[in-house]
Structures are given as C-alpha cells and as structure tokens.
Legacy VTK file of the C-alpha trace (Angstrom):
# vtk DataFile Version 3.0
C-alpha trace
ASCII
DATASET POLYDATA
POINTS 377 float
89.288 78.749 122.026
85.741 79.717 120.683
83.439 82.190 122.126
80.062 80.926 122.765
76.757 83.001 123.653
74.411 81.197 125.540
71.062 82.666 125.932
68.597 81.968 128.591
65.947 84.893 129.099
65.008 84.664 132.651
67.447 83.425 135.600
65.434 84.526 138.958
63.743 80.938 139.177
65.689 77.890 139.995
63.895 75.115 137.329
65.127 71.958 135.432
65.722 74.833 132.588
67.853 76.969 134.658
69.803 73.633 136.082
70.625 73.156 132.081
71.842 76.071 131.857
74.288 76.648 134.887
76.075 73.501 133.760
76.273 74.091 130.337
77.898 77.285 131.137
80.128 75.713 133.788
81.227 72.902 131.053
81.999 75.723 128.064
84.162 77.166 130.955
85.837 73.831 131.829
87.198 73.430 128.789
88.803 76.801 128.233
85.696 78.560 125.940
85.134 81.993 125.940
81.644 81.988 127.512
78.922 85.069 127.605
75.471 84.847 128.645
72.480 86.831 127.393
69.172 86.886 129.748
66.659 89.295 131.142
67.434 89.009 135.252
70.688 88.797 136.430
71.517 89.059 140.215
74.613 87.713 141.049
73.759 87.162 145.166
70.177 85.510 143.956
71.746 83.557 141.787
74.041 82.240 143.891
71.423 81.621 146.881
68.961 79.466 144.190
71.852 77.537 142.226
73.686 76.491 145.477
76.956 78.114 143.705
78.767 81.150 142.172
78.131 82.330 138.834
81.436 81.888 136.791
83.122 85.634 137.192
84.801 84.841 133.839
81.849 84.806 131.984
80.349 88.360 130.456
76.419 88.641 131.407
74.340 90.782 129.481
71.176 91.724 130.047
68.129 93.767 130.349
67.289 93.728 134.133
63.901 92.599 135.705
61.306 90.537 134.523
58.742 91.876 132.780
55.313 90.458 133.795
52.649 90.230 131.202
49.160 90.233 132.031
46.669 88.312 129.835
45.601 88.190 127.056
47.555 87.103 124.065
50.235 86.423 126.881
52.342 84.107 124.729
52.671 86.994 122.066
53.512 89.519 124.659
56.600 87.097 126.318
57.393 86.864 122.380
57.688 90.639 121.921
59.812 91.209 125.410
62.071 88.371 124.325
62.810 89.832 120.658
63.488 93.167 122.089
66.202 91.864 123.715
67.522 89.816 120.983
67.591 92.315 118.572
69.165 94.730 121.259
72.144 92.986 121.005
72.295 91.288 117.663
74.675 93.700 116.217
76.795 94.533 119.152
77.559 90.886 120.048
80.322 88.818 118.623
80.639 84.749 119.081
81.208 81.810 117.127
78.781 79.184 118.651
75.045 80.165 119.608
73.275 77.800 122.910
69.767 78.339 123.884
69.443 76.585 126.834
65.618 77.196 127.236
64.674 76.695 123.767
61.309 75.316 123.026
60.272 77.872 120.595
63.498 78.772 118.766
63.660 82.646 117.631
67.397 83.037 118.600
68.807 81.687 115.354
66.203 83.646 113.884
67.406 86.980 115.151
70.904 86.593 116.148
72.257 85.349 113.099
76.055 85.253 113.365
76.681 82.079 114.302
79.006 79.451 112.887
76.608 76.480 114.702
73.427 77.122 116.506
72.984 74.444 119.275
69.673 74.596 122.036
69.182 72.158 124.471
64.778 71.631 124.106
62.917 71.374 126.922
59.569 69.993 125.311
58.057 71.152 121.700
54.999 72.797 124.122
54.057 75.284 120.832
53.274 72.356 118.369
52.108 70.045 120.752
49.389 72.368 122.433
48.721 73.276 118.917
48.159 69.334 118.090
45.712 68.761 120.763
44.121 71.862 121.557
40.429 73.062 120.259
39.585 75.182 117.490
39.463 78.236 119.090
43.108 77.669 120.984
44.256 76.352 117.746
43.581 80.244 116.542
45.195 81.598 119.504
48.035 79.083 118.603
48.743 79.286 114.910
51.086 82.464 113.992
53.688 81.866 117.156
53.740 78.059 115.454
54.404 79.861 112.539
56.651 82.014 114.213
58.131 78.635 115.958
58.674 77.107 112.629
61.655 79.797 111.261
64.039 79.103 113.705
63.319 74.894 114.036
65.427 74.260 110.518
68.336 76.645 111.849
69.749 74.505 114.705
72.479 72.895 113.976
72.477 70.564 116.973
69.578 69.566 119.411
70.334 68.468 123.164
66.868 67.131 125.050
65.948 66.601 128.552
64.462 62.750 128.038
63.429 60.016 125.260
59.862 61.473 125.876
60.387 64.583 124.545
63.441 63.108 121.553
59.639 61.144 120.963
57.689 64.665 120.929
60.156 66.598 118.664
60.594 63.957 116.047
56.798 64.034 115.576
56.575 67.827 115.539
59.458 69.100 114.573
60.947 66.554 112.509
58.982 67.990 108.968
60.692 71.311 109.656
63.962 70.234 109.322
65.123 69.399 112.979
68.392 67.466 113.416
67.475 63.919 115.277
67.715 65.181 118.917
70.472 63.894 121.402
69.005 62.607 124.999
71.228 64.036 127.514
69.305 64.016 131.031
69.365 66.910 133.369
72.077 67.045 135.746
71.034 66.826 139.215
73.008 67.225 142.374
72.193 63.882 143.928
75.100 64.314 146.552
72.923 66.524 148.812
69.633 64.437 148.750
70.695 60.898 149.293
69.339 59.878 152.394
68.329 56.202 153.709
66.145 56.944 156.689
63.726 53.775 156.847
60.230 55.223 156.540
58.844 54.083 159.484
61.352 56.399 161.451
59.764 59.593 159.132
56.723 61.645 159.137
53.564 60.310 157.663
53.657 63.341 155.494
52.888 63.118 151.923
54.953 66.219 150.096
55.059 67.590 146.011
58.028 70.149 144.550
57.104 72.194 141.418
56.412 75.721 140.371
53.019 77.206 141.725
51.685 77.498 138.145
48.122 75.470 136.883
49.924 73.065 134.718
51.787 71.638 137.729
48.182 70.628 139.177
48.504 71.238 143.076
45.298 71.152 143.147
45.293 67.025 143.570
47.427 67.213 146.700
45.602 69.665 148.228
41.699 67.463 147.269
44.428 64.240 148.755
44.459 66.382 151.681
40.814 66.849 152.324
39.793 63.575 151.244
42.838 62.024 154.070
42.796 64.605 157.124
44.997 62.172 159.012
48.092 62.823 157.173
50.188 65.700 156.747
50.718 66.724 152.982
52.833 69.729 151.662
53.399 71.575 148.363
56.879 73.245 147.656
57.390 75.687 144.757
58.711 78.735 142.823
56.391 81.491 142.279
56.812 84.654 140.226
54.827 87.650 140.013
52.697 86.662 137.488
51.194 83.734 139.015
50.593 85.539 142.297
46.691 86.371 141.288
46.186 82.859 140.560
48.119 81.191 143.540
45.958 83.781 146.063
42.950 82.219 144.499
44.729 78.332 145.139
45.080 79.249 148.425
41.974 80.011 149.646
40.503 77.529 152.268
43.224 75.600 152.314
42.582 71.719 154.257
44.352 72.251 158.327
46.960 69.039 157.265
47.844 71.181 153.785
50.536 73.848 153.711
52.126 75.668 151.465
55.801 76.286 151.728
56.834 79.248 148.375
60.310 79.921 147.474
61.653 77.658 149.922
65.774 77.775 150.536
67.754 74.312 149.405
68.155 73.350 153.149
64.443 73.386 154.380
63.609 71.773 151.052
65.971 68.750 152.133
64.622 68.692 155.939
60.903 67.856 154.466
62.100 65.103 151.950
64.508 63.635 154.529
61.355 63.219 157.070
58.735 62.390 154.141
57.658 59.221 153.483
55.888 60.021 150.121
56.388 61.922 147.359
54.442 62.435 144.522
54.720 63.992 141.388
50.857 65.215 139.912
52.187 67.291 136.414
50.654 65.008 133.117
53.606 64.551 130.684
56.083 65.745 132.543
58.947 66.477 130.009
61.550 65.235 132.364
61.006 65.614 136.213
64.295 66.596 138.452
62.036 66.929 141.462
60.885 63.462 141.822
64.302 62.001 141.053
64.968 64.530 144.255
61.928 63.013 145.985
64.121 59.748 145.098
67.148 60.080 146.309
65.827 61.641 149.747
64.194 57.878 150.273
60.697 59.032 149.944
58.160 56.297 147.908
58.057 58.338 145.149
54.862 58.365 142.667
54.560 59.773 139.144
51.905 60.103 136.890
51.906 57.654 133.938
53.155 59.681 131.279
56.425 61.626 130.219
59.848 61.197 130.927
59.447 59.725 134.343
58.749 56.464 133.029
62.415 56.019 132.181
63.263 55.782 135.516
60.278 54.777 137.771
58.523 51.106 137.480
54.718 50.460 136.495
54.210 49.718 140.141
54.755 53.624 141.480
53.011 55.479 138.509
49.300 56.731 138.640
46.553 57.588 136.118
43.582 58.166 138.126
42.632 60.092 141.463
41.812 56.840 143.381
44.742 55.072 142.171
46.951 57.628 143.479
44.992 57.887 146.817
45.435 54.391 147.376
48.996 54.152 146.785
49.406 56.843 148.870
47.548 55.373 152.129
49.015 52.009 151.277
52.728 53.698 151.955
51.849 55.705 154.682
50.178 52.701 156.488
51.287 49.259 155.782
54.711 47.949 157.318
54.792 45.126 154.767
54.739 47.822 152.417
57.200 50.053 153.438
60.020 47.315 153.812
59.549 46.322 150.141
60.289 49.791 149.624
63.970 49.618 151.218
64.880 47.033 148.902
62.991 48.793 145.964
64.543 51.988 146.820
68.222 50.500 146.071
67.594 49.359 142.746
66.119 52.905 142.061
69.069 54.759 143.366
71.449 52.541 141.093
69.425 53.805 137.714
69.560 57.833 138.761
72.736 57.527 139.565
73.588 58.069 136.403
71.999 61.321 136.242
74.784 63.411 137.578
76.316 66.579 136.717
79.906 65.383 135.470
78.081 62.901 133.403
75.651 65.668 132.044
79.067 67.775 130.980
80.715 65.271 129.356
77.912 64.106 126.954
77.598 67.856 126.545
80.881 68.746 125.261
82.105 65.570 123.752
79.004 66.253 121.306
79.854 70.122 121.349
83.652 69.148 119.958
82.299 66.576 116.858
80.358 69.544 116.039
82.755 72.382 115.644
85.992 70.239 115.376
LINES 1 378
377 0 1 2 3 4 5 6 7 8 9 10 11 12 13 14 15 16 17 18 19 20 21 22 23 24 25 26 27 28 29 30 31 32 33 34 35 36 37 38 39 40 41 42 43 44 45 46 47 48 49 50 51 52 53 54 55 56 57 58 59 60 61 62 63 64 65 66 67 68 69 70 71 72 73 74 75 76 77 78 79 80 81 82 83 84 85 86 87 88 89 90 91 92 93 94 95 96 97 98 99 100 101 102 103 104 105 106 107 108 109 110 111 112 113 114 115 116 117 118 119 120 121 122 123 124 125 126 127 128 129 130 131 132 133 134 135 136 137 138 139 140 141 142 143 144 145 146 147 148 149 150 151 152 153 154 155 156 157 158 159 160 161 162 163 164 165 166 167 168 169 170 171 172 173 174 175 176 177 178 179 180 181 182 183 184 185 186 187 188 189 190 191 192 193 194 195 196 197 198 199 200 201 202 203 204 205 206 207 208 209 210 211 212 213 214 215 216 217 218 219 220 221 222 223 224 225 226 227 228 229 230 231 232 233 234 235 236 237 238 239 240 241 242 243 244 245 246 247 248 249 250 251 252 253 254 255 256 257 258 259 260 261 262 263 264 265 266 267 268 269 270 271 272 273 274 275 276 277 278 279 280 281 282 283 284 285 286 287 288 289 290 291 292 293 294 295 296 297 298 299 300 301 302 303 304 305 306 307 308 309 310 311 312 313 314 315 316 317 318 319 320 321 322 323 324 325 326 327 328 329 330 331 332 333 334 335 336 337 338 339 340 341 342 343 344 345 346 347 348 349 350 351 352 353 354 355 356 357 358 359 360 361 362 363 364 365 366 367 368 369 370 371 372 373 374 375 376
C-alpha cells in the first residue's frame, strides 16, 4: 500500500474538475491506497449534497477553510499567492509517496511539495500558454511571469491524465518543449445512470435549456439574445456561481427577456426535471476542453448542440455543431418546430447514446489505475 496526496484547491463547486477528482479519490481507495486530500473548502454535508455521495471517511482532508475571493486586478497572481500559501503550509508536515493534482492546468504542486516518488495531474486544458498564444500584447504582459511560473512545474510530472484528444492536441503544442510526458486521454466520468431518459420530444416542453458555471467564458449571453430574438419559446440557463462572479452575474441579469430564467446552484433533481422535459440543449462555451454537461444534455434525450470546437467533437456529428449566431438559431427553431425533424432525432439519439456510453465512471477508474500501477510497479 502507498500513500497518495491528491490536491485539489477548491471543492465547494460541483465542475468536470471536481467530478475528476471524487473518482480518482474513490479509485486510490478501491484498491487499498492510503489516500489524503489537500484543498482550501472542505464541508463534508456540501460535499455530499453537490457530488450526489459521501466523501470517503477513510481518507485524511486537510485544509485551509473558505475560499478566498480575489478581487481584480492581477487576479491570476493573487489565486497564485492563496494557492502557494497553502502548499507550502503543509510541505513539510505531509508525508506520501505519490503526488495527484487533479485540477492541474498550471502545475506549482511538484514545484512546492517536493517529496514525491511520482508526480501524476490529471490537466484540464493548458489555459496559461494558450491565452498567452493568442492573446494581445498588452495581455501577453499580464500573462508572461505566471507562464514562467507555469513552466517549473510542466517538466516535473511524471505522468499526465487529460480530459479529451482536444486538449492531449493543446498540451503537446504548449507544453510539449517543456518536457511534458505525451498525455493519456482518459474522459471524465459521468454518471449517465441518472440522466438517461427517452421521452420523444414532441411529448416535452418547447424549452431550449444550457448547464455551465455563471462565469463570461461560458457565454450565457447567446441564450439569453436566443431568447429575445425567439419570445415564443421558453429557454433556461443552469449554473454554479461563487462569490466572485456575483458582481458580474447581477450585471447579466439585468433586463432579463420574460421566456429567459435563470435557475443558480440548482440541486441534482431539479436539474434532471428540466432536461427530462427539454427538447434542446445547447452548449455556447468556444473550445470547450471537454463538456460533461452536454453529454448530460445527451443522455436526458434533449437535441443537443455544441459549438464547433473542443472536445465535443469527439462525440457529437457535424450535423448538431454551430459556429455562428444564425446557425445556431436555426437549428434551434428547426428542433423545436418540425415533426420530421424531431423523429430523425429518435433514431439519431440511439446511435449517440451507444458512443457516451463509454464514458462511465468504472471505465474512468480502471484506465486510471491500471496506468497508476505501470507507473509505480
């Protein structure tokens, strides 16, 4: 038995990040490791309302209590500074064999917590080097000492896990001339169980509904123009939101269309009750690393629509992606309206459900560990 340390600074948000890392925790613990957890927030009765289960009791949780909200500016830099406080709080207390990150797309853990035999993170995106690659001068100022900073810990993994061929695409590129090991795709597991459902869409609301956090990269603001421009439909948007985004999601919601609502923080079992009587979904985030939500959308039976970029083109056809406004729009209306339309969907919809199917928890854990065990055997 080995003692591992997974680290994964803030756990009061249920994300594709947080999914990661409840399941790499739970397989470490399957297979008889000694597991310990290092993060900022740790409530054991939130956690358990937002996962959908218990937090392992066997497992040792350290951590430094709340979140701590940064205001701009240099917000990146201040995020940096909470996060290697608590690293190096614990650096020389803590003893394991293995280091995880589980939300590792800038890497300082190897960096600062040094003790490890391996250091293994599973990488969300490469967001540092890419923003860095396509932003303008003056962001590429803002940008270039946390790359720098990125850069010192990219060489030290041992073993890189990633959330889509996308982003294995994205880290080769950026991270590859650093000294990053060729990354291993191992999709996000995602409890498909609870969301299959095969209501025909003509039996479900002509309601038009989006799940991701309320930040301004997830781009809400498209469903709610899609709601003005198309009063006669209903359309929703469901999402996390922290503290820190609550200035800038007061401003979103200000005059808000009547057929637009906003539904924050929602519990697991409303969530399902608006997929299950949706007919469309669509996903509006550009590059999306991965996407768990719309393979949620998916199983739940909704037409689900994606923009054209990111991981989601690994699982949904030409035919449901989008590039422009008016493409979307019109895909939209064309689902919510045409009967011809929407029984080409049930047969559609059973070919999709056979490729997700595959993206399931137990076969999440076992690519997990079986590569965990050819590295420390």
């Amino acid at each position: 038995m080995a003692k591992f340390l997974v680290v994964h600074p803030y756990l009061d948000i249920y994300g594709g990040g947080e999914r990661v890392c409840h399941n790499v925790i739970k397989t470490l613990v399957a297979h008889g490791q000694d597991v310990e957890l290092l993060t900022f927030d740790f409530d054991a009765d939130k956690y358990r309302d937002i996962v959908g289960e218990a937090f392992p009791s066997q497992v040792t949780v350290h951590s430094l209590g709340k979140r701590i909200e940064v205001e701009p500016p240099f917000t990146i830099y201040k995020r940096r500074r909470n996060f290697v406080r608590l690293l190096k709080k614990y650096r020389n207390s803590l003893k394991y064999d293995y280091l995880f990150s589980t939300q590792s797309s800038s890497p300082f853990e190897p960096v600062f917590l040094r003790k490890a035999k391996k250091n293994i993170a599973y990488v969300h995106f490469p967001e540092i080097h890419y923003d860095y690659d396509k932003a303008r001068l003056r962001r590429k100022v803002y940008l270039w000492l946390f790359k720098r900073w990125v850069k010192q810990g990219i060489g030290r993994l041992d073993m890189v896990f990633c959330n889509s061929n996308y982003t294995k695409e994205m880290i080769m590129r950026y991270w590859k001339p650093y000294g990053a090991k060729d990354p291993i795709v191992v999709y996000p597991p995602v409890n498909l169980d609870t969301f299959w459902c095969d209501k025909p869409l003509k039996q479900r609301s002509k309601r038009v509904v989006y799940v991701a956090r309320f930040i301004p990269m997830k781009r809400h603001e498209i469903l709610k123009r899609l709601a003005a421009d198309l009063p006669q439909y209903q359309f929703v948007s469901v999402g996390g939101l922290i503290e820190g985004e609550k200035a800038w999601f007061n401003r979103f919601s200000e005059n808000l269309p009547k057929n637009y609502s906003l539904k924050v923080n929602l519990p697991g079992p409303d969530l399902l009750k608006i997929l299950h009587d949706s007919r469309v979904y669509v996903h509006l985030m550009e590059g999306e690393h991965f996407g768990i939500a719309p393979v949620e959308g998916l199983a739940s039976g909704c037409v689900t629509l994606v923009h054209n970029s990111g991981g989601m083109k690994e699982f949904i056809p030409e035919g449901f992606r989008w590039e422009r406004y008016e493409d979307l729009k019109e895909k939209v209306i064309r689902y919510l309206e045409t009967d011809d339309e929407s029984a080409n969907w049930e047969k559609t919809r059973a070919q999709l459900w056979k490729q997700i199917s595959v993206l399931n928890p137990e076969a999440f854990q076992n690519s997990i560990w079986s590569n965990i065990l050819a590295l420390i055997s």
